[in-house]
N, CA, C and O atoms as CSV, one atom per row, in Angstrom:
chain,resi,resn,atom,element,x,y,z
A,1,UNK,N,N,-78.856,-18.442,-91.048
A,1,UNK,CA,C,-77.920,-17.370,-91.316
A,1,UNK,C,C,-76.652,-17.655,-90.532
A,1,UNK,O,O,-76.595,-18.133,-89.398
A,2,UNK,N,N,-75.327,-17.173,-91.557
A,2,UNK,CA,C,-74.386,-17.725,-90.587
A,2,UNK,C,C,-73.486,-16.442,-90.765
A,2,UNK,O,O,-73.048,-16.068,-91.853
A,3,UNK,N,N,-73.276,-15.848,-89.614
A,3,UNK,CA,C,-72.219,-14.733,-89.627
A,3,UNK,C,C,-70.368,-14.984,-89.408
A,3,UNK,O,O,-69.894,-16.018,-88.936
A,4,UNK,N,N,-69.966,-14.399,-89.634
A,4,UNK,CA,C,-68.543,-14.527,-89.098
A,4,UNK,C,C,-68.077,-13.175,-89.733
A,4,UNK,O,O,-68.602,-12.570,-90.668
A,5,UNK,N,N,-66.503,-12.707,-88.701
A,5,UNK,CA,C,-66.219,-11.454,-88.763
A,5,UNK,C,C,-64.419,-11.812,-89.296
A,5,UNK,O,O,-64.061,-12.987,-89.381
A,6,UNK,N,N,-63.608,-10.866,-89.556
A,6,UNK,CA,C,-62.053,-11.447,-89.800
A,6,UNK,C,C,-61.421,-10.188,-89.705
A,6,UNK,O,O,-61.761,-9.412,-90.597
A,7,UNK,N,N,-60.273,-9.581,-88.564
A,7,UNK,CA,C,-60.065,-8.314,-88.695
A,7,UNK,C,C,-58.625,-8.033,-90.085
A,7,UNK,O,O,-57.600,-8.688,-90.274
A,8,UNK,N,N,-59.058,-7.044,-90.670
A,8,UNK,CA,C,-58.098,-6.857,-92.021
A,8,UNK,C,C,-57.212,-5.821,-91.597
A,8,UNK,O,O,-57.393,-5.428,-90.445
A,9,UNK,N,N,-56.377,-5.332,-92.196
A,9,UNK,CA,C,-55.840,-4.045,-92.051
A,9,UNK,C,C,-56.482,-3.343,-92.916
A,9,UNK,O,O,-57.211,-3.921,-93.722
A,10,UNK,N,N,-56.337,-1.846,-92.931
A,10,UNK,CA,C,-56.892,-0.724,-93.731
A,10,UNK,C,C,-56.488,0.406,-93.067
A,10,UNK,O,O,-56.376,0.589,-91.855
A,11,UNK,N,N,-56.200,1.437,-94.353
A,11,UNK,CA,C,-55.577,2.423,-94.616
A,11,UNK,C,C,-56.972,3.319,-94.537
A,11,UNK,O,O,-57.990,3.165,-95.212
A,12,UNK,N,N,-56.663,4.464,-93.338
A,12,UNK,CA,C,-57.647,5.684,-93.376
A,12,UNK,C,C,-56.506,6.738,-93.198
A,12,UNK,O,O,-55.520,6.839,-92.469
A,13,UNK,N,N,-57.139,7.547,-94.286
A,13,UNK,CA,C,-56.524,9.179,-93.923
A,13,UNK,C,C,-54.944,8.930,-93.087
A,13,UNK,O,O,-54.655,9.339,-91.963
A,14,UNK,N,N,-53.779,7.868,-94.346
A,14,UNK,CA,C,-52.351,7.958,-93.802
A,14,UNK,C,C,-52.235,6.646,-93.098
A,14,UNK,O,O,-51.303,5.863,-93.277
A,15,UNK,N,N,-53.186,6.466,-92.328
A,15,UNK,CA,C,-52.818,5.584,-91.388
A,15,UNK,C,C,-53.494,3.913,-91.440
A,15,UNK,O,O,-54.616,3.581,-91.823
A,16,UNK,N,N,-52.240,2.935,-90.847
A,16,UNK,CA,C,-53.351,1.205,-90.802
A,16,UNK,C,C,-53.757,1.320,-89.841
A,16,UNK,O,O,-53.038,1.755,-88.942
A,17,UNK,N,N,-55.050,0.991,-89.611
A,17,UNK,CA,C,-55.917,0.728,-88.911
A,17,UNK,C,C,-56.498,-0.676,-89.116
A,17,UNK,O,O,-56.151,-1.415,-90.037
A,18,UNK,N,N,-57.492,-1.012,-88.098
A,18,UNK,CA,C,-57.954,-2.671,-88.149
A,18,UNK,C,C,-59.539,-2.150,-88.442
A,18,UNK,O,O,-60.080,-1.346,-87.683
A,19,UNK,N,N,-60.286,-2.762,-89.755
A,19,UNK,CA,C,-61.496,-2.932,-90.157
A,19,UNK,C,C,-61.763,-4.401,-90.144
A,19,UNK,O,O,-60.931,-5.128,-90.687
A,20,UNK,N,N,-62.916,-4.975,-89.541
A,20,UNK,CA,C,-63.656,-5.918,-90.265
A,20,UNK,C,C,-64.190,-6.574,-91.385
A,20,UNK,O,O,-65.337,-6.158,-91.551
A,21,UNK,N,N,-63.966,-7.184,-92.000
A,21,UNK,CA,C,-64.556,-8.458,-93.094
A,21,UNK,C,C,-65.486,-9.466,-92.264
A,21,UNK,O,O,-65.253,-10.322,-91.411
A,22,UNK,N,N,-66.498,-9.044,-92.813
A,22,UNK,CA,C,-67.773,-9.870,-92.270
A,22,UNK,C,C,-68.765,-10.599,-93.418
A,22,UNK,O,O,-69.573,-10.145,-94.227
A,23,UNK,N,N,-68.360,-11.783,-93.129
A,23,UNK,CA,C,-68.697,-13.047,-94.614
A,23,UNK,C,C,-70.267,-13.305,-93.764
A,23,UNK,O,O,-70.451,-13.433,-92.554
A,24,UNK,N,N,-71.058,-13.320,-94.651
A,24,UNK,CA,C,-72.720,-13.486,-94.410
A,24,UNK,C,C,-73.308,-14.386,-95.177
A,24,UNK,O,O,-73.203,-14.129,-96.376
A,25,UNK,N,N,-74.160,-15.800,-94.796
A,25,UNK,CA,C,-74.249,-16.387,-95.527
A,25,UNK,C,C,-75.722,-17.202,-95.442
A,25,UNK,O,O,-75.949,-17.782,-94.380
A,26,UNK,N,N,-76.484,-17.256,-96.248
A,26,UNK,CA,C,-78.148,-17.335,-95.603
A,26,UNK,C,C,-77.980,-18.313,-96.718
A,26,UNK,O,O,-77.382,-18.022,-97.754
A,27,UNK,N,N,-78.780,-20.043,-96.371
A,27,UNK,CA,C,-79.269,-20.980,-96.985
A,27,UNK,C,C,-80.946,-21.410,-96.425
A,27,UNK,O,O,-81.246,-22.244,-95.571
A,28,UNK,N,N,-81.728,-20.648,-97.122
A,28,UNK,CA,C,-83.438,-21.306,-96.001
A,28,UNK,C,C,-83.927,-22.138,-96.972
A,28,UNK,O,O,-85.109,-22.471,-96.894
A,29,UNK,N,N,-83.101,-22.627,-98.066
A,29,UNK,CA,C,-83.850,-23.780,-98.661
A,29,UNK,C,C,-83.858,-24.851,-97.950
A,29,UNK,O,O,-83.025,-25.288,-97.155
A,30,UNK,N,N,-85.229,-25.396,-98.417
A,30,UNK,CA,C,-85.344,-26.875,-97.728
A,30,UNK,C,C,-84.739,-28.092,-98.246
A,30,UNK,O,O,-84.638,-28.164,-99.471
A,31,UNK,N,N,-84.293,-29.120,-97.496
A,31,UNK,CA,C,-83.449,-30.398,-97.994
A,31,UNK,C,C,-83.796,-30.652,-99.199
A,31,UNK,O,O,-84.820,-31.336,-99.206
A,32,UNK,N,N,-83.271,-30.326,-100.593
A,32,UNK,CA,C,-83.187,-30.760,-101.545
A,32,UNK,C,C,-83.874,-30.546,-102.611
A,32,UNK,O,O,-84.296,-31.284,-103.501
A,33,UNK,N,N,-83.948,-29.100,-102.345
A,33,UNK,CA,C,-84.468,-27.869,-103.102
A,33,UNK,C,C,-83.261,-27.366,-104.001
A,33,UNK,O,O,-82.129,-27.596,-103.576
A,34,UNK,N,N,-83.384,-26.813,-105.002
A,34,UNK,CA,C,-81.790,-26.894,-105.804
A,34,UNK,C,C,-81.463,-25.162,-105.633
A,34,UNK,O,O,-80.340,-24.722,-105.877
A,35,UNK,N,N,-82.813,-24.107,-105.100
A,35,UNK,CA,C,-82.842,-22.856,-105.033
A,35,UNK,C,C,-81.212,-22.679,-104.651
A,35,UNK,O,O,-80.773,-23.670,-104.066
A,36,UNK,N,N,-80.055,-21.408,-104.911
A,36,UNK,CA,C,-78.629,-21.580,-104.464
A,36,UNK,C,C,-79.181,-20.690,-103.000
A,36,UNK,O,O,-80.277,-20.143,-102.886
A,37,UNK,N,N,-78.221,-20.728,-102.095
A,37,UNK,CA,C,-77.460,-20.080,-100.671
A,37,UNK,C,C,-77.235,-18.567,-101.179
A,37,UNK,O,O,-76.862,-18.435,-102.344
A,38,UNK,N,N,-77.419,-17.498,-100.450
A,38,UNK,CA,C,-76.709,-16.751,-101.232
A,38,UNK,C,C,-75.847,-16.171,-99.758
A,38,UNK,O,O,-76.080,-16.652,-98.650
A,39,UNK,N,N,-74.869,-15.103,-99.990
A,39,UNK,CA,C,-73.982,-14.828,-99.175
A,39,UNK,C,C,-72.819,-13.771,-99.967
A,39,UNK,O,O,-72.481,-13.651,-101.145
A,40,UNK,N,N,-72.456,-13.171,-98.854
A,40,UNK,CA,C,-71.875,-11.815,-99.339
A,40,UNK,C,C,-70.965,-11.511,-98.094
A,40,UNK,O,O,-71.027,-12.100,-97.015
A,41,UNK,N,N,-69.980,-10.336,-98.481
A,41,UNK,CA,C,-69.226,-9.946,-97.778
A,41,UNK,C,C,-69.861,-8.146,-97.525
A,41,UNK,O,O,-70.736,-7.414,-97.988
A,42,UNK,N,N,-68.730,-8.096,-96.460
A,42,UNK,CA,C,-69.041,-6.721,-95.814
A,42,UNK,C,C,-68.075,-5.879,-94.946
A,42,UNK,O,O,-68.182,-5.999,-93.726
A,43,UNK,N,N,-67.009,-4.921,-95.523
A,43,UNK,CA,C,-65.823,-4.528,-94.832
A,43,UNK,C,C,-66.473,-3.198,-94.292
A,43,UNK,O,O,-66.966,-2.305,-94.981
A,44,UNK,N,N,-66.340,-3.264,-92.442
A,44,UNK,CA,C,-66.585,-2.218,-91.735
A,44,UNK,C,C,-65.856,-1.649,-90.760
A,44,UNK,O,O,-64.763,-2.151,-91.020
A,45,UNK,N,N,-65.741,-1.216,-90.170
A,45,UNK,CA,C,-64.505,0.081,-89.776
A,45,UNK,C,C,-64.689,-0.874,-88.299
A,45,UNK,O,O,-63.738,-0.752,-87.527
A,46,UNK,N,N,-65.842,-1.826,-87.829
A,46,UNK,CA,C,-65.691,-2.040,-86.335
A,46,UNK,C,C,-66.615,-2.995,-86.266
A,46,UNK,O,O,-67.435,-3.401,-87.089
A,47,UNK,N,N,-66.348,-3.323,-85.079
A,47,UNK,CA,C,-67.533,-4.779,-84.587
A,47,UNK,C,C,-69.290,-4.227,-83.794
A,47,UNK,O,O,-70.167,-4.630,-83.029
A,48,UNK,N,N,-69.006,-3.351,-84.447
A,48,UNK,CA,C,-70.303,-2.655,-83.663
A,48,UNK,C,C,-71.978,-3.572,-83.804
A,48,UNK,O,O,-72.530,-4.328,-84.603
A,49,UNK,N,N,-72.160,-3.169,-82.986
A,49,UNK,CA,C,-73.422,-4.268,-82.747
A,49,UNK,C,C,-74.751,-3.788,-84.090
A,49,UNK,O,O,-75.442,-4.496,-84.822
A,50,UNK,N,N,-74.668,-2.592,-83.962
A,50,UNK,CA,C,-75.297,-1.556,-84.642
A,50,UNK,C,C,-75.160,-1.700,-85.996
A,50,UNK,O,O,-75.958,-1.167,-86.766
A,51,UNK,N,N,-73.907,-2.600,-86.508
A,51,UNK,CA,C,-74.023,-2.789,-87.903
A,51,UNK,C,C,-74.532,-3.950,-88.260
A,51,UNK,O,O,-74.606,-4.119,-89.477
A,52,UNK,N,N,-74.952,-4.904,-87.505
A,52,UNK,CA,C,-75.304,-6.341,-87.519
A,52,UNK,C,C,-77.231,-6.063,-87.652
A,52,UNK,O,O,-78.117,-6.424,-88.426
A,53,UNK,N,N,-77.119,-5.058,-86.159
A,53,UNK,CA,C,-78.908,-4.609,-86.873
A,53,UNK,C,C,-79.132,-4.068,-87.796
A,53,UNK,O,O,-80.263,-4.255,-88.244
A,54,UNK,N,N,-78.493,-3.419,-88.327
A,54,UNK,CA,C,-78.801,-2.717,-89.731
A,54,UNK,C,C,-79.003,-3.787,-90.526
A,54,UNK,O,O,-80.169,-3.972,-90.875
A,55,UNK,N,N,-78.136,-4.584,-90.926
A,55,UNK,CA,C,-77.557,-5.333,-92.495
A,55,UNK,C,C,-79.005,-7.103,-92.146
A,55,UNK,O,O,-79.724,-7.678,-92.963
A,56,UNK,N,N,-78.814,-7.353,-90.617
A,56,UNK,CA,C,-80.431,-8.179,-90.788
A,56,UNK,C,C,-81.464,-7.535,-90.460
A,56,UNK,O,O,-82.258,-8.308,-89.922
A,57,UNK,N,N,-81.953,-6.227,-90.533
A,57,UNK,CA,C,-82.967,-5.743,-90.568
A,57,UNK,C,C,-83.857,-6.599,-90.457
A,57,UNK,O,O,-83.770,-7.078,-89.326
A,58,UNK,N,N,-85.470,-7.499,-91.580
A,58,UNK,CA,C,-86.350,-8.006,-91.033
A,58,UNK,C,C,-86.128,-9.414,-90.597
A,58,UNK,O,O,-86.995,-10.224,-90.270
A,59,UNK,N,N,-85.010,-9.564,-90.634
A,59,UNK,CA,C,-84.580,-11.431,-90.781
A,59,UNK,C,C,-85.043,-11.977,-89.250
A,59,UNK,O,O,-84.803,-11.304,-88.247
A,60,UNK,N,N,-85.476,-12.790,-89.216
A,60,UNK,CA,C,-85.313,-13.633,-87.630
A,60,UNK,C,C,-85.563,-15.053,-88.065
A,60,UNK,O,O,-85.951,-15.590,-89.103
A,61,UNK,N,N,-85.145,-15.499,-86.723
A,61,UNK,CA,C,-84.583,-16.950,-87.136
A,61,UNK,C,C,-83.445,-17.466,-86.460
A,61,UNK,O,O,-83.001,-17.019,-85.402
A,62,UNK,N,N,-82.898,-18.609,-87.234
A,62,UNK,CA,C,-81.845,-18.681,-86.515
A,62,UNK,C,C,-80.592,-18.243,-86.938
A,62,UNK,O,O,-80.485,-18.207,-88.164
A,63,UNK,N,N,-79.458,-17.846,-86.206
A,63,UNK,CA,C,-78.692,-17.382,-86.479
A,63,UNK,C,C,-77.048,-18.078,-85.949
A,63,UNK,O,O,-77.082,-18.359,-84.751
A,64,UNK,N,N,-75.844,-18.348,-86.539
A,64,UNK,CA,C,-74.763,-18.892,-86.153
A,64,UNK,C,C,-73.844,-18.123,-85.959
A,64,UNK,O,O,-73.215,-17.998,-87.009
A,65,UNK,N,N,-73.318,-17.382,-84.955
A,65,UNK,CA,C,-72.411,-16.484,-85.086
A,65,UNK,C,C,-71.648,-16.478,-83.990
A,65,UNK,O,O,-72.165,-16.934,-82.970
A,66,UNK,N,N,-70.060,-15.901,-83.910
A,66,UNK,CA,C,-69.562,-15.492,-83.031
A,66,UNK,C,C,-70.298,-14.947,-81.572
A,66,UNK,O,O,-71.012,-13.952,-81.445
A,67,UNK,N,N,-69.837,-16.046,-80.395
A,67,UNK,CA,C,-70.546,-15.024,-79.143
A,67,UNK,C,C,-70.017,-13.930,-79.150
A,67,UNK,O,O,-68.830,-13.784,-79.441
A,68,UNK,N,N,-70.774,-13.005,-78.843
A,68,UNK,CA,C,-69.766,-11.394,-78.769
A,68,UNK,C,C,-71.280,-10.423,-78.312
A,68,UNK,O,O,-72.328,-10.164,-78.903
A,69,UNK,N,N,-70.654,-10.054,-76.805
A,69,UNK,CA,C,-71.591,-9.598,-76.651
A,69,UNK,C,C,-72.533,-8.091,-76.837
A,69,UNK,O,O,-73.435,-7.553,-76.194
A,70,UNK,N,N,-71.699,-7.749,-78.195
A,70,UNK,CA,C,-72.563,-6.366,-78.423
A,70,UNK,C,C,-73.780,-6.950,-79.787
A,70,UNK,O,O,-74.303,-6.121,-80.531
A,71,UNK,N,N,-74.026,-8.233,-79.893
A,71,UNK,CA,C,-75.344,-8.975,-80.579
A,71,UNK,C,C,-76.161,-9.092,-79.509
A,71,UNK,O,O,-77.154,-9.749,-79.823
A,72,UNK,N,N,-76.177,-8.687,-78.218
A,72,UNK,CA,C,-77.477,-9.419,-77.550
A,72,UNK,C,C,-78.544,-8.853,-77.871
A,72,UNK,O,O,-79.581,-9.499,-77.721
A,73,UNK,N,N,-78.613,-7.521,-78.391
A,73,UNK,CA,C,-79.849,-7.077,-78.816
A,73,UNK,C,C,-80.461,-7.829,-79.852
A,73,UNK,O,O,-81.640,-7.480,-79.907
A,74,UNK,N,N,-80.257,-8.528,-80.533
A,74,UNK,CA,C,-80.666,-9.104,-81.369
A,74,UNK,C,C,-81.233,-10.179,-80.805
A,74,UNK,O,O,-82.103,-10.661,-81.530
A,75,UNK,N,N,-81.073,-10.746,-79.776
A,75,UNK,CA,C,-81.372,-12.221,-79.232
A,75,UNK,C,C,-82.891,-11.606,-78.139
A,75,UNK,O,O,-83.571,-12.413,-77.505
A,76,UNK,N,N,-83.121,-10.345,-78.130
A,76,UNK,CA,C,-83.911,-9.966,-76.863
A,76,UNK,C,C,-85.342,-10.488,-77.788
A,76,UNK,O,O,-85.501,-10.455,-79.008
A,77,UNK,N,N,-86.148,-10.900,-76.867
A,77,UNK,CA,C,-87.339,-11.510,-77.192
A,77,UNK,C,C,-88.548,-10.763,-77.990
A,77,UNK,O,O,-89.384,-11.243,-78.755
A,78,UNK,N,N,-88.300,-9.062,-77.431
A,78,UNK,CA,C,-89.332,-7.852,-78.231
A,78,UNK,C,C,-88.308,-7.451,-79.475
A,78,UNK,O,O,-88.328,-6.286,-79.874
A,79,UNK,N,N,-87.569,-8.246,-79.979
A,79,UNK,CA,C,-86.964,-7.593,-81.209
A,79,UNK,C,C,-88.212,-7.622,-81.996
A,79,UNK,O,O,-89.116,-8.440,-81.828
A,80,UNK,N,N,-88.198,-6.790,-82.758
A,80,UNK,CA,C,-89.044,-7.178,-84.140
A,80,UNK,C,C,-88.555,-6.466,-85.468
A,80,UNK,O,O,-88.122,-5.339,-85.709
A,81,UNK,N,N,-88.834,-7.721,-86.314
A,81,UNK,CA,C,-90.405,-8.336,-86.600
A,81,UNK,C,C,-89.862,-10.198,-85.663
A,81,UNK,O,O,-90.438,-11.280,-85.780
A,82,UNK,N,N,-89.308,-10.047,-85.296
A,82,UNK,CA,C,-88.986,-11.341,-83.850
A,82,UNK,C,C,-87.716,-11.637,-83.597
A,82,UNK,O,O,-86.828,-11.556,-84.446
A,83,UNK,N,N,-87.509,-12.085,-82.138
A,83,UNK,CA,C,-86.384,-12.524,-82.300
A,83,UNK,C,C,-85.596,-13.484,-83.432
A,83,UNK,O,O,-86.011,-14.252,-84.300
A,84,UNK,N,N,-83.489,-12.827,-82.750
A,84,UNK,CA,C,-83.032,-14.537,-83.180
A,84,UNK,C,C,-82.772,-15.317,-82.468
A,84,UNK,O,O,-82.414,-14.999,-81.334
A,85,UNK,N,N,-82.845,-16.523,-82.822
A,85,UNK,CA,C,-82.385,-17.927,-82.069
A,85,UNK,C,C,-80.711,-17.760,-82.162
A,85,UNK,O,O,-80.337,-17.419,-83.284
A,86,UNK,N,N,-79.648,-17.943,-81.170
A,86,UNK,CA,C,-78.472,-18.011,-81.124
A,86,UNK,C,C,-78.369,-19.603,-81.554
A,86,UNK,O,O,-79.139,-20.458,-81.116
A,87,UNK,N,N,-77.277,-19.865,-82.498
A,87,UNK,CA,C,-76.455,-21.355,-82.877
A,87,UNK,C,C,-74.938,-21.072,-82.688
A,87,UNK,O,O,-74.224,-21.365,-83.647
A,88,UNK,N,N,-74.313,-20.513,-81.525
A,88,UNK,CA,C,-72.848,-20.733,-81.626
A,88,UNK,C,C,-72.257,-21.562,-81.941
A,88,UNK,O,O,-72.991,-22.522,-82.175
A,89,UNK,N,N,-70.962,-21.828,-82.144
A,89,UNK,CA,C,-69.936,-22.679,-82.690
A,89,UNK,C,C,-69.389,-23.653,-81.660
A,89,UNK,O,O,-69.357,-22.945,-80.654
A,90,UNK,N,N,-69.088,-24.456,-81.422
A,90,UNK,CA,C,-68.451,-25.073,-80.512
A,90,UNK,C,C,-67.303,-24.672,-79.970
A,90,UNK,O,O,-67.010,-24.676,-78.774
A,91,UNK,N,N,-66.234,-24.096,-81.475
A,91,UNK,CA,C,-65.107,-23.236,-81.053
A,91,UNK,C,C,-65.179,-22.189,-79.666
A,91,UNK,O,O,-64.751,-22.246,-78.513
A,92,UNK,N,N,-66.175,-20.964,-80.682
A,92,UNK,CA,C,-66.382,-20.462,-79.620
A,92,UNK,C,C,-66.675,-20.535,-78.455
A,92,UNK,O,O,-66.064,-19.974,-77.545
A,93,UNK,N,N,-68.022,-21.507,-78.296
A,93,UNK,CA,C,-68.555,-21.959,-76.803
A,93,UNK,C,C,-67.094,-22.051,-75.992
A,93,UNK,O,O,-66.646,-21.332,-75.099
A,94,UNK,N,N,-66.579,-23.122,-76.604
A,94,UNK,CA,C,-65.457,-23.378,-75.006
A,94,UNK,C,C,-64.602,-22.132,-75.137
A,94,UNK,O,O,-63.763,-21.955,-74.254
A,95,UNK,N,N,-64.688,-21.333,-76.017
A,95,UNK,CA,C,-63.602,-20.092,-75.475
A,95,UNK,C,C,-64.025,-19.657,-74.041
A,95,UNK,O,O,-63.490,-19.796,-72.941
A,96,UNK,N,N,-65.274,-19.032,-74.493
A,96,UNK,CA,C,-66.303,-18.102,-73.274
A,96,UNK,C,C,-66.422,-19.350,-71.669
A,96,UNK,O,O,-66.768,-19.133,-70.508
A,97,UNK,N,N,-65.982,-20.518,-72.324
A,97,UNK,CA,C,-65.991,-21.261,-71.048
A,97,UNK,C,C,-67.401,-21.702,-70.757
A,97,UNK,O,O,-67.855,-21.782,-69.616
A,98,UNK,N,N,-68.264,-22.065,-72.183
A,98,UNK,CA,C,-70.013,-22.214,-72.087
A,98,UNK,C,C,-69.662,-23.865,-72.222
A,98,UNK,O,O,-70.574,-24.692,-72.223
């Protein structure tokens, strides 16, 4: 699973405000399986950690996403139905100085 977030502008009640675009993209076929990837988008009002548990509900595994630390719940070992494995980006890594 590979997450990534992109902040948009958006119009609430008069006013721009900054919402999220969050591109989601799951491939668990195996090498050379022709099954497609599938992947979707998702515009939300914030980076809340709380919307990331919702939308992978039973998924675990591994996961590629932005470090950001309102996902650590997701990485804690009693998640269930199990943890995820973190795959950051390299980008990111050297931001955080990892």
């Amino acid at each position: 699973m590979h997450l990534h977030d992109t902040p948009v502008p958006v119009l609430t009640k008069g006013k721009t405000g900054t919402g999220r675009l969050w591109t989601m993209e799951r491939d668990d076929r195996p090498f050379g399986r022709p099954r497609a990837a599938g992947c979707g988008p998702l515009l939300l009002p914030d980076r809340s950690g709380a919307h990331a548990e919702t939308w992978l509900g039973d998924f675990h595994g591994l996961v590629q996403a932005e470090t950001f630390p309102r996902f650590g719940r997701l990485y804690e070992p009693g998640r269930k139905p199990g943890p995820l494995r973190e795959a950051t980006s390299w980008a990111h890594n050297r931001q955080r100085g990892g």
